[in-house]
N, C-alpha and C positions, 0 to 999 in steps of 0.2 A: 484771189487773196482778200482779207478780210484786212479794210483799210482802218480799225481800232488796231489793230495788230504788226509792232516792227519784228517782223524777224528776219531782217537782211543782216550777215556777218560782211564783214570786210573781206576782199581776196590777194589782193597785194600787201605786203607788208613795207616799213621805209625804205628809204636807196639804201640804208647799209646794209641792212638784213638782204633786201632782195639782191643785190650783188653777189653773197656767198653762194647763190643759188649755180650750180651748174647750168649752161646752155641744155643740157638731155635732163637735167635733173626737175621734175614737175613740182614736187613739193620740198619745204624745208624740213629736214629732220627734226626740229623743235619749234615746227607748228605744227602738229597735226590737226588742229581743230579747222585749218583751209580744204586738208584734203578730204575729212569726216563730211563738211558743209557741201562742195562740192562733187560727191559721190553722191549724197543725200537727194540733192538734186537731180542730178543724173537722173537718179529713179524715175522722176517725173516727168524730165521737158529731154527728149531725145538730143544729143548732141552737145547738152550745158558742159560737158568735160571736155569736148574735143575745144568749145570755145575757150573754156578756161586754157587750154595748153596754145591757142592760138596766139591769145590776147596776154600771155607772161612771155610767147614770143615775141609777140611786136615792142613790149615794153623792154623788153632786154636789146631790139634792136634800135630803136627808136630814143631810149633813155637813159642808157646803160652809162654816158659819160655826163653828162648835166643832170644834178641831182631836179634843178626847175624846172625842169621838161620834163625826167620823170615822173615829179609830183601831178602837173598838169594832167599829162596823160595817162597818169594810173589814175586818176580822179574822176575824170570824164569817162574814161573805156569800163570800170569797176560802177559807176552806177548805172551807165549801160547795160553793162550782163546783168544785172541785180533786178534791173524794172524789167529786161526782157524773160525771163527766166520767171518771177514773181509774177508778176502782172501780164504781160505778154501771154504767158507759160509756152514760151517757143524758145528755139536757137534764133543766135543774131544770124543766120544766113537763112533763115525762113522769114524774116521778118519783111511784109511789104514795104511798098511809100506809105499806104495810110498807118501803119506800125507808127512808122518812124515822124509821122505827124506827131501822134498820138504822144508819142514819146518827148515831142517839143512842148507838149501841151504839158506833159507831166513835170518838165523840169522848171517851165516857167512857174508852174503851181504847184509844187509838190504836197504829198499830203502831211499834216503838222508835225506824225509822228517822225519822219523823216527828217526834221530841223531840230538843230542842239544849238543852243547859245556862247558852242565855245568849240573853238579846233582841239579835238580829243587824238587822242593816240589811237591807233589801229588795235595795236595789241601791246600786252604788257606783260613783263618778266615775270612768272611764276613758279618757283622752284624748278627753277631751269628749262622752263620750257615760255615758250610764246601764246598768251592766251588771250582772247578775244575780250576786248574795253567794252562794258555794255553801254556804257556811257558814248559811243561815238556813233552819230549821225552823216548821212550821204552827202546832206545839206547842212550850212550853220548860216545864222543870221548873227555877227557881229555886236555883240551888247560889251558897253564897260561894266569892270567889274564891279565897279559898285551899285551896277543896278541888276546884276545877275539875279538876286536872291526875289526881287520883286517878279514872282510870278503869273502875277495880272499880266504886267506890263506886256512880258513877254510873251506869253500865251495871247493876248493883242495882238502884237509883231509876227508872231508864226503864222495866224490866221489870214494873216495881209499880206505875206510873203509874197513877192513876185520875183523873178529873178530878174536881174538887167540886163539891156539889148547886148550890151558886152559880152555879160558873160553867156547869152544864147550864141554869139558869135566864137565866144570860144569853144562851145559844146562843137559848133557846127564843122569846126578847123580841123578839130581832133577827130570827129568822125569820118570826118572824110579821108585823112591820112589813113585813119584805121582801116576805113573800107578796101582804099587802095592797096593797103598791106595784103589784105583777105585776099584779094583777088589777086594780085601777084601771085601769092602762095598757093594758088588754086583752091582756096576753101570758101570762099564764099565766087555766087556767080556775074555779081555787078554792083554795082557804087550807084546809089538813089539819093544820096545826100544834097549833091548841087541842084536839085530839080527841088527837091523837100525845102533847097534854104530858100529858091524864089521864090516858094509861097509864102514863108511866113517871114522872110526878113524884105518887108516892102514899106 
């Protein structure tokens, strides 16, 4: 992947939308632009669709009645599939322990294009259908708005981004659930997360 370049969509949409979704149902009828992105995909990295049907199930199991755990965990799991798929260009069940380094490595330092200065919407009504905000990033660094428009500034702040141990510690929670999920369900073959957090959370 060519890192001047964002072309990650979003895969989950909010808890309201995503509730109308059937349990067997994989896409919403009035987004199509999730199942266009991830079929598109598919092409490339074998198994990017069985992931995507894995990972809308854990979310439906895991967040279906707290909208703040859905949000969590659709945030964490969705730039998951995005960096592995993009960057990776594998399935999350191909992916080693050095992967999933690599992958700690990427969240603490993501690349700029990947940071937006403000919580954007996922997607947005457009003659009745759901369409993708180009405006929204995986990552956001927190600026007030009245220093939004100063673009030095922030282009500074993007570049210095790191993320905090915290929220490495939240990445780390959620994957690990998630893995445990995979592997209940028999789709992935084993959980490397607790061994990946004793190296880099020391």
């Amino acid at each position: 992947m060519n890192n001047d370049e964002f072309n990650a969509e979003p895969l989950f949409d909010s808890h309201r939308h995503f509730q109308q979704l059937h349990r067997n149902q994989l896409y919403s009828e009035d987004n199509q632009s999730v199942q266009s992105y991830v079929e598109k995909i598919n092409q490339t990295v074998n198994g990017a669709l069985d992931d995507y049907r894995f990972t809308k199930e854990f979310l439906q199991s895991k967040g279906r009645r707290n909208e703040a755990t859905y949000n969590l965990f659709r945030s964490e799991t969705e730039k998951f599939l995005l960096w592995s798929w993009l960057f990776a260009g594998k399935s999350i069940i191909a992916l080693k322990r050095r992967d999933l380094e690599t992958y700690i490595d990427f969240v603490h330092k993501p690349p700029v294009n990947w940071i937006s200065s403000y919580v954007y919407r996922r997607f947005e009504d457009l003659n009745g259908y759901r369409q993708v905000n180009p405006d929204w990033r995986p990552f956001t660094i927190k600026i007030p708005k009245s220093q939004r428009l100063d673009n030095i500034d922030f282009n500074h702040k993007k570049r210095n981004y790191q993320c905090s141990q915290d929220a490495i510690k939240a990445t780390f929670s959620v994957l690990n659930v998630f893995y445990d999920y995979l592997v209940t369900e028999d789709y992935a073959f084993g959980n490397a997360i607790a061994s990946v957090k004793k190296t880099v959370l020391i």
